[in-house]
BAMI-380390 format. One record per residue (C-alpha): residue in one letter; residue number from 1; x, y, z. Coordinates in nm, 4 decimals, always signed. Layout:
[pt "a",NUM,[X,Y,Z]]
...
END
This chain:
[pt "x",1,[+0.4175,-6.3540,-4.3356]]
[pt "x",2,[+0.3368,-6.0471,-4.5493]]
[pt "x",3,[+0.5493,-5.9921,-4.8360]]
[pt "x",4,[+0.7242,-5.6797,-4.8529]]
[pt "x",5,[+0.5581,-5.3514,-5.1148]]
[pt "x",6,[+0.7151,-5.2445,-5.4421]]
[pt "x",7,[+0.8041,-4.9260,-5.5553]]
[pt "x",8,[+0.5137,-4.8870,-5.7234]]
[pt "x",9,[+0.2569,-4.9979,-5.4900]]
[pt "x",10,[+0.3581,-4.7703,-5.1766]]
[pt "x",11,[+0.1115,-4.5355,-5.1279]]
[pt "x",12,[+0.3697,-4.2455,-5.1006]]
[pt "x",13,[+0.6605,-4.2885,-5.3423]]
[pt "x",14,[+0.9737,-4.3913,-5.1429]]
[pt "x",15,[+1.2693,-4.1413,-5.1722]]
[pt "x",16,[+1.6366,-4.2259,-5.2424]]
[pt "x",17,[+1.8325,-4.1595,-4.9291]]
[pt "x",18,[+2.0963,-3.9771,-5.1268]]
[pt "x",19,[+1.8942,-3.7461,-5.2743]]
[pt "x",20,[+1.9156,-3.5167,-4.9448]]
[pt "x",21,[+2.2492,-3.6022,-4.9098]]
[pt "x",22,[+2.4470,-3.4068,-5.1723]]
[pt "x",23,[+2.3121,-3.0422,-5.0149]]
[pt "x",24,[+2.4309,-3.1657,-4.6560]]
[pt "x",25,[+2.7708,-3.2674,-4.8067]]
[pt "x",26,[+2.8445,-2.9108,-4.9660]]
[pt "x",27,[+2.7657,-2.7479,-4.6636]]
[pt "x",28,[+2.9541,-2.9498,-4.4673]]
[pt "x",29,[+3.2390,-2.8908,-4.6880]]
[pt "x",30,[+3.1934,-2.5654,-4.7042]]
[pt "x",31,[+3.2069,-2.5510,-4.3306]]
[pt "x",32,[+3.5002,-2.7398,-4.3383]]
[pt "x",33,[+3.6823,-2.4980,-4.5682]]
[pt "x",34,[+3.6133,-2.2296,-4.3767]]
[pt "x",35,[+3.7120,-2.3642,-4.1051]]
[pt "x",36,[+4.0523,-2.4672,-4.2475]]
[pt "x",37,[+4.1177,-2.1533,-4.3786]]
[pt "x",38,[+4.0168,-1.9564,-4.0615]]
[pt "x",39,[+4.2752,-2.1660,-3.8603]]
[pt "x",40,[+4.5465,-2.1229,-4.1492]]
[pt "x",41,[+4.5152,-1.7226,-4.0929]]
[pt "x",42,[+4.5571,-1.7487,-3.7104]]
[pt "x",43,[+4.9032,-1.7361,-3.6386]]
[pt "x",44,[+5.0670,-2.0744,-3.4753]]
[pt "x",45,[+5.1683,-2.0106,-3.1452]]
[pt "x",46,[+5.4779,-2.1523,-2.9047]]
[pt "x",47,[+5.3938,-2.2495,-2.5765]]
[pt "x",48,[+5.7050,-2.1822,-2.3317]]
[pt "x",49,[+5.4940,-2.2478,-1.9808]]
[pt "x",50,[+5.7050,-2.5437,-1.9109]]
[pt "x",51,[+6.0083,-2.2620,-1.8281]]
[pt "x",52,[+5.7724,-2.1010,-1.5826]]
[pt "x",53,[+5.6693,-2.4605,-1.3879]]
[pt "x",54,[+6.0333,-2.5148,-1.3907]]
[pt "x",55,[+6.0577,-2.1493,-1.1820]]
[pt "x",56,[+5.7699,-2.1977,-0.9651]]
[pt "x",57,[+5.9143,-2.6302,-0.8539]]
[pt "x",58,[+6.2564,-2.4150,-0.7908]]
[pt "x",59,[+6.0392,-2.1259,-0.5313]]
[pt "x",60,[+5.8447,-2.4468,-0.3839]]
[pt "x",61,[+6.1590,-2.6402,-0.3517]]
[pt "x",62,[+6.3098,-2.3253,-0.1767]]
[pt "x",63,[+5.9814,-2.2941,+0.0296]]
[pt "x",64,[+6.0419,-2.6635,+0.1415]]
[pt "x",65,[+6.3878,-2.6238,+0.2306]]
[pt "x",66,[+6.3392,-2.3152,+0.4246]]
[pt "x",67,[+6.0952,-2.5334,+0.6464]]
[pt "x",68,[+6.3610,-2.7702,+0.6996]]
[pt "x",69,[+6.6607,-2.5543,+0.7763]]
[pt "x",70,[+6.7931,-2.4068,+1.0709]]
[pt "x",71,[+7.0839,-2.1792,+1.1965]]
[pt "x",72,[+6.9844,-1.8555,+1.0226]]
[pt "x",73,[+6.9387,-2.0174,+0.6612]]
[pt "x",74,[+6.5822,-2.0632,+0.6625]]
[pt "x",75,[+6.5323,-1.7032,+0.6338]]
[pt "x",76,[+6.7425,-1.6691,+0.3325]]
[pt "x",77,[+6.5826,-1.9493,+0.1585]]
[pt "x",78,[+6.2305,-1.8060,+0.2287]]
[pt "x",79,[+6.3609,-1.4752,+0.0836]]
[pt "x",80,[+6.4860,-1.6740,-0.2556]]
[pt "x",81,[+6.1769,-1.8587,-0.2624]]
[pt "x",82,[+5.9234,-1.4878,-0.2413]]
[pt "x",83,[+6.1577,-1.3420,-0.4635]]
[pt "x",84,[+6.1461,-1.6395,-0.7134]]
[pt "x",85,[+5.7751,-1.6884,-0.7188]]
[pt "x",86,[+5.7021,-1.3087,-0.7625]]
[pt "x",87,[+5.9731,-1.2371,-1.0328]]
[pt "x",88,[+6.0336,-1.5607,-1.1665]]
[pt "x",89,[+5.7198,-1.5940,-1.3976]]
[pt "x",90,[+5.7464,-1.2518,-1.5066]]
[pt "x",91,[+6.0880,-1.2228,-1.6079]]
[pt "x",92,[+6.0214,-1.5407,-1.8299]]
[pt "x",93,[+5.7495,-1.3796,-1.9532]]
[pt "x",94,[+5.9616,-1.0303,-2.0257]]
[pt "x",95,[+6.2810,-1.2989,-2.1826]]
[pt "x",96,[+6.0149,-1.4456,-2.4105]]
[pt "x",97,[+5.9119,-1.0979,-2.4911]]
[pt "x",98,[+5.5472,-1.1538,-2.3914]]
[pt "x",99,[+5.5265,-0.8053,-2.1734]]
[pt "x",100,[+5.1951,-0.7887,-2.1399]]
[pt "x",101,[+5.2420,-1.1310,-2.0303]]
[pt "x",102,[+5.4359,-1.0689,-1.7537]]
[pt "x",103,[+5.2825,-0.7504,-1.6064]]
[pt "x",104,[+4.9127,-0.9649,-1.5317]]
[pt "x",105,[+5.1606,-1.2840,-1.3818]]
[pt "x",106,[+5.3162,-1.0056,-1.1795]]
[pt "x",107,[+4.9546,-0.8510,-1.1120]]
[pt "x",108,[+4.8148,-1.2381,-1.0582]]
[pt "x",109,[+5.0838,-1.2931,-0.8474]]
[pt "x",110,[+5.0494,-1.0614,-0.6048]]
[pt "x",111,[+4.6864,-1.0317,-0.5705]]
[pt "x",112,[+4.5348,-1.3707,-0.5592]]
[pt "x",113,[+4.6873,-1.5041,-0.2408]]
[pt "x",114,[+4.5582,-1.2312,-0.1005]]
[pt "x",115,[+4.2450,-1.2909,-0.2148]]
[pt "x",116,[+4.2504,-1.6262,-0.1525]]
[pt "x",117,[+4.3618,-1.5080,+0.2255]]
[pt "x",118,[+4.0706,-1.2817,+0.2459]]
[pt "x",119,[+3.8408,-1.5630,+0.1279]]
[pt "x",120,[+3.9353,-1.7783,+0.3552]]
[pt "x",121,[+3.9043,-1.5331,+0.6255]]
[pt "x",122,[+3.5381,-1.5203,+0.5052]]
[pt "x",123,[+3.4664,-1.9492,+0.5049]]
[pt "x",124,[+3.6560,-1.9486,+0.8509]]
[pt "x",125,[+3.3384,-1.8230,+1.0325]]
[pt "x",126,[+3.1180,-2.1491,+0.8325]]
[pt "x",127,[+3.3743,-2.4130,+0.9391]]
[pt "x",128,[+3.2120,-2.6493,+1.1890]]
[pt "x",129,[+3.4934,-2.6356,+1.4611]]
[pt "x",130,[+3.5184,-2.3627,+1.7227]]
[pt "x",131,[+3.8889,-2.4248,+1.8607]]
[pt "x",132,[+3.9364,-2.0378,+1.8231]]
[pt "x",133,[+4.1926,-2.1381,+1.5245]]
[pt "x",134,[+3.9367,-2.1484,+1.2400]]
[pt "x",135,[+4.0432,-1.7846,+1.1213]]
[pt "x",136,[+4.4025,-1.8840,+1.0744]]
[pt "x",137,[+4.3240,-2.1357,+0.9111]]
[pt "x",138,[+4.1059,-2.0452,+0.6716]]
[pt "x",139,[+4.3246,-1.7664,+0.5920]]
[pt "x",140,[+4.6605,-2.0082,+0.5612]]
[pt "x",141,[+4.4305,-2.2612,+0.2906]]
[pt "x",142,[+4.2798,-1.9602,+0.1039]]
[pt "x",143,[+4.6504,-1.8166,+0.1019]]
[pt "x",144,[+4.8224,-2.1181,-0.0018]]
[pt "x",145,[+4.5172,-2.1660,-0.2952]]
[pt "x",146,[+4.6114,-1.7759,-0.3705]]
[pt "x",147,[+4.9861,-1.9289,-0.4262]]
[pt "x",148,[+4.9031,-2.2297,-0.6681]]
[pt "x",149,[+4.6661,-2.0588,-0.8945]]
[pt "x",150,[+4.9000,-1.8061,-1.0346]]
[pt "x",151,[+5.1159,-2.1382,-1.0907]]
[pt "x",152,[+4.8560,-2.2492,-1.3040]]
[pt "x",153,[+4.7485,-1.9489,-1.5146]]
[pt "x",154,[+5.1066,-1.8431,-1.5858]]
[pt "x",155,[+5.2128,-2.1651,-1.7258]]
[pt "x",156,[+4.8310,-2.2923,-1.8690]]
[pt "x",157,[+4.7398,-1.8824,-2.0395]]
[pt "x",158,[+4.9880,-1.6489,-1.9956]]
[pt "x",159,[+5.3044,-1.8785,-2.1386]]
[pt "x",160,[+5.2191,-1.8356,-2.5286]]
[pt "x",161,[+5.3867,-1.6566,-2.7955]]
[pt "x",162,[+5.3995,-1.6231,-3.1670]]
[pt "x",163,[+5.6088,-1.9497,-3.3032]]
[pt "x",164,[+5.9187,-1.8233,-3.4978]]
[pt "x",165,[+5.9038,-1.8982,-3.8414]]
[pt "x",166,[+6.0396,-2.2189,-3.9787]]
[pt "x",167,[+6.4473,-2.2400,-4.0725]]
[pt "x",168,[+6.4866,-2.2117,-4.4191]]
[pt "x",169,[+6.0930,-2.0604,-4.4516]]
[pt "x",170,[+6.0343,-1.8291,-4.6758]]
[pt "x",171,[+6.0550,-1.4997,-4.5715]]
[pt "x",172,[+5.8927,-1.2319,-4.7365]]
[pt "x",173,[+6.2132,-0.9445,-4.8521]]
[pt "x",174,[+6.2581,-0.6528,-5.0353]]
[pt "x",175,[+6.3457,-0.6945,-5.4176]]
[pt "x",176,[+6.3831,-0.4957,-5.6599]]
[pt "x",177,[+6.4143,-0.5102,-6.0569]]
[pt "x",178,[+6.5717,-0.2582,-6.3179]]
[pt "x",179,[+6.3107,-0.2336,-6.6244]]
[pt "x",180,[+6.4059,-0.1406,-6.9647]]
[pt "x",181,[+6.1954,-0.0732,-7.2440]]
[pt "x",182,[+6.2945,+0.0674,-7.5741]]
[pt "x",183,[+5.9931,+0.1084,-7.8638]]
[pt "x",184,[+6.0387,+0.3698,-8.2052]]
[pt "x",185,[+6.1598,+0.6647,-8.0397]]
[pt "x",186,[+6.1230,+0.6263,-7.6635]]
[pt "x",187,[+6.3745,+0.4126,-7.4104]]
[pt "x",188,[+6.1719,+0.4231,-7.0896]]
[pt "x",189,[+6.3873,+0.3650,-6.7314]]
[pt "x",190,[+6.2326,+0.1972,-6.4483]]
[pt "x",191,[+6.2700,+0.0154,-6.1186]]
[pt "x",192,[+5.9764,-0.2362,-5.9818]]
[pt "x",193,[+6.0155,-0.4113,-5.7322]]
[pt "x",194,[+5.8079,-0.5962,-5.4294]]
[pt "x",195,[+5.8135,-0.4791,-5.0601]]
END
């Protein structure tokens, strides 16, 4: 078995694996710092989408029951349940005052089932069945799609706002400060303060 080479006898002289080391680990810390710093300027944010899901299981709930009902009540319960999932996530949104917010859920929530009715329209002529049903169908899936995804995006983008600062933070507040300064012959009158 060959014995291993010295330092000194390797043709090319063997470098310290730390030696490269020390740049990599500034500018990796630097990164990091950066990076720290750039999240500490963003502002933290409150997420308040679970009040919207709770809006959109009461319009499902109401969609359900109106498919179970008879005697006249499973028109008012359909009625509750449109008017719930079109003004429910927005008027969270407009409570949380997020109105930007609640203008694209409103905008969202009116035009994707239609798009997703319309799409389906469109797949209806590639499904393999010809039972002269296809087109509802694909309109009623693409529809009911159009329905959930609003769901989603209200309570997954929309449902953010700026996070309140702490109790007892610091808040930044006027002060001011009377200033007085007498020298020889002059007495000098001031107010300084911080805004």
């Amino acid at each position: 078995m060959p014995r291993p080479l010295s330092h000194s006898e390797c043709p090319t002289p063997l470098r310290s694996p730390r030696r490269g080391l020390g740049p990599a680990l500034l500018l990796g810390a630097a990164y990091l710092s950066s990076a720290t710093r750039a999240h500490a300027a963003e502002p933290e944010e409150r997420w308040y989408g679970y009040q919207t899901m709770g809006a959109d299981a009461l319009a499902i709930t109401l969609l359900i029951g109106s498919s179970q009902s008879y005697g006249g009540t499973e028109t008012a319960l359909l009625v509750g349940a449109t008017g719930l999932y079109l003004a429910g996530g927005p008027s969270i949104h407009l409570l949380n005052e997020q109105s930007s917010s609640a203008l694209i859920s409103l905008g969202v929530r009116v035009g994707s089932p239609l798009v997703g009715a319309g799409l389906g329209w469109a797949a209806s002529h590639f499904m393999p069945y010809d039972d002269g049903d296809e087109v509802v169908r694909g309109m009623g899936i693409g529809f009911l799609l159009g329905l959930l995804a609003p769901m989603v995006i209200d309570a997954a983008a929309l449902a953010w706002k700026p996070a309140a600062p702490a109790p007892g933070a610091a808040l930044p507040a006027l002060t001011w400060q009377p200033s007085v300064a007498v020298t020889g012959e002059q007495l000098e009158l001031g107010v300084r303060g911080a805004f």
